[in-house]
Structure formats: C-alpha cells, structure tokens
N, C-alpha and C positions, 0 to 999 in steps of 0.2 A: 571480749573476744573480737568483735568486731575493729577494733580502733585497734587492736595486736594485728590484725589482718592489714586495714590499712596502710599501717606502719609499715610491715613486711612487703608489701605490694610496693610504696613509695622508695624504699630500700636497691627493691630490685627493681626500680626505672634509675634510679643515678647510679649503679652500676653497670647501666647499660643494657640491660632485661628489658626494659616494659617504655612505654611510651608517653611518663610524661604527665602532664595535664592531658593528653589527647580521651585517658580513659575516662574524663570527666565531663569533655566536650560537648557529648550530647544535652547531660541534664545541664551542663553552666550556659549554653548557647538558650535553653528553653530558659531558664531563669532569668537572663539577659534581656530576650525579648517579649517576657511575662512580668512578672512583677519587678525587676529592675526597669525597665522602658515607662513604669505605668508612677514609677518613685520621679522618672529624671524628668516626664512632663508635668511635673509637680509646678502649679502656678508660682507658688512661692520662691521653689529654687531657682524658676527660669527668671523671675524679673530680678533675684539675688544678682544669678549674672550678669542678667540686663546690664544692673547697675554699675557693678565690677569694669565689664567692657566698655562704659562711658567712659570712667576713672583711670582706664589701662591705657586705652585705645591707641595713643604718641608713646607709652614704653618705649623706648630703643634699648635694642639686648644688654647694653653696659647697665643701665635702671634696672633693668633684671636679673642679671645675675649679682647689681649691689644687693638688693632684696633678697635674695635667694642666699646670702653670704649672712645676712642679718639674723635671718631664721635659722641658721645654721647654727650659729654662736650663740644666740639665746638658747637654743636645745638644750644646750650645753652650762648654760648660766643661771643664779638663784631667780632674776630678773626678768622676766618675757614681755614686755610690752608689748612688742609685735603679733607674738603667739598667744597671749591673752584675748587679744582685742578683736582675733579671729577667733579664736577657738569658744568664744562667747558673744557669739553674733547670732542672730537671730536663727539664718540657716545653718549655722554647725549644731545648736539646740534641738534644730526639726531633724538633724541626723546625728544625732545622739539618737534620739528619742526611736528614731527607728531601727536604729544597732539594736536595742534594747529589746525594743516589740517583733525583734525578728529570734527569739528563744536561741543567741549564739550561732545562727546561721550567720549573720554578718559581724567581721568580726574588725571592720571600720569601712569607713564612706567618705570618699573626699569629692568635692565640687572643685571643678576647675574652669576659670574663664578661655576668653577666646585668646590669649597669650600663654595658656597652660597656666595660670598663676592659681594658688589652690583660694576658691572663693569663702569655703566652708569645710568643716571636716569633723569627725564625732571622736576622733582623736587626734592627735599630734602626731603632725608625720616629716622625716625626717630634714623632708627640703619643704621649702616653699614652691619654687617651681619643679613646673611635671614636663614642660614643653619640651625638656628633651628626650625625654620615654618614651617607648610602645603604645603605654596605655592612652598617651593623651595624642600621639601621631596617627595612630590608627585607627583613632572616632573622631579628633575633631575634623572636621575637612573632607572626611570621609562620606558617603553617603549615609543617608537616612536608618541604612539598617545595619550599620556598621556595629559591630563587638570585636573586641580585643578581649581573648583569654590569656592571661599569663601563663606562667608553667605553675606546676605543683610545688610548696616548698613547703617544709616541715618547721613550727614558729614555736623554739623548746620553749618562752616563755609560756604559752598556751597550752602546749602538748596538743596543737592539734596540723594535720594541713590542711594548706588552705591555696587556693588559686587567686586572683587580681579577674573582676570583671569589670570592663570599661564599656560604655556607650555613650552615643553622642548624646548632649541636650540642645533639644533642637526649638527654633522659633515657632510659636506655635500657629504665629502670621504667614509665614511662607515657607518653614518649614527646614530652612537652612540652618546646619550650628553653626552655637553660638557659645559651645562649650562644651564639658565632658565631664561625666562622671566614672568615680571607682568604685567599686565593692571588693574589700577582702570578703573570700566566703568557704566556710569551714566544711570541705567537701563529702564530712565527716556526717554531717547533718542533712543532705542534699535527698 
C-alpha cells in the first residue's frame, strides 16, 4: 500500500502536481547531516582520499575526461581493469559493506576526490568523473555543512525511488574538503 502511494505521489510531481524531492527534504537533509556526515568522517575513507588527491592533484581536464572516456567503454566491455581495480579497493569494500548494513536504505555510495574522480564506490557507476555534477559541485568547495539533494527518480530496476545525497568529506585537521561523497537513498525506507 504504501510503495502504491509512493508511486502515485512520485507520478503526480513529474506531471507537475507535487514538488519533487522537496517532499523528502526534511528527512534526506536530517539523514545527511546524521548518519551520512558521521559515514564521510569515516578515518578510512578520508585518508582513501587523502591518497587519491596526492595521485590526482596535476590532472589537467584532457587526463580526465581520458579516464572518464575509459570507464565509460569498460561499462560497456567483457574487460574492466579500470572498474575492477576500483570497485575492489579497499574503500569501495567498507561501502559495499555499508549499502548492505543499511537494510536497502542505501541503494549505492560513491566517494569522490578533490577532482570529482570517483575514489570508491559499492557499485558501478556510470562515469568515473562526477566533477561535472550537482552532486559533487555543490559539496565539494562548498562549506562545512553543505548537502546536495538530488530530485526524486523512480529506478524500474529496483522498483523503488530513490533521491542522490551528497556531502562534503572534509579534513579532519582543519576541516576544509577534500572531497565528496553520494548516497542513493530509497525514500521509501526513510
């Protein structure tokens, strides 16, 4: 009954009815600055980045969007060496492992450096870089208490919606990011 509700409510915001993610705003903004903010000062994923941002740090956009061109074509290919060797790193593991422990509220987690480059992720997602997005423009660089909510979208492999919640990961020495993280989160479970 409920998820027929949903459905019906998600319906009537993209025909122009209703407002969107805005009806989920409250609980994803508390989510965001509750147990997502308490995941992104996670010691492990911040020296992940750390590391990533030494590694990244002289990128020039053409290096990025080759990479980003790379991960694109392996999605697509029997082969992934690129997408393997992230998507089995240690912190894609520690976000796996918390998709999991989160009983389908989270229904993926990507880390992203200070270039937008994805550091980690508990699935495969469709680009490697995010640094042209919302989600990663609007936390990284942003202040301390910054959230990025996506809109609402309906995911038919899932059958569920779900929103995009991004926050910055920030140094835990002075406090500035140094990166961003996402959560898809199934607002279904909220």
């Amino acid at each position: 009954m409920w998820k027929s509700m949903v459905i019906a409510a998600f319906s009537l915001a993209l025909s122009g009815g209703g407002g969107g993610a805005n009806e989920f705003r409250v609980e994803l903004t508390e989510l965001a600055k509750g147990r997502i903010a308490r995941i992104a000062a996670d010691p492990a994923l911040v020296e992940a980045i750390r590391v990533q941002n030494a590694l990244t740090a002289d990128y020039d956009q053409s290096r990025i969007d080759a990479l980003d061109e790379a991960w694109r074509a392996q999605a697509r290919a029997a082969s992934r060496p690129m997408i393997d060797e992230v998507l089995q790193n240690p912190l894609s593991r520690f976000l796996a492992q918390v998709q999991v422990e989160s009983d389908g509220l989270f229904t993926e987690i990507f880390a992203m450096d200070a270039k937008g480059l994805n550091v980690g992720q508990s699935l495969i997602t469709t680009d490697y870089w995010q640094g042209d997005e919302a989600k990663w423009q609007e936390t990284f660089g942003a202040d301390a208490g910054a959230v990025h909510i996506g809109e609402l979208e309906f995911d038919e492999s899932t059958q569920t919606l779900q929103s995009q919640v991004s926050v910055p990961v920030l140094d835990p020495d002075d406090g500035q990011p140094i990166g961003a993280i996402t959560f898809g989160v199934d607002v279904e479970k909220l």
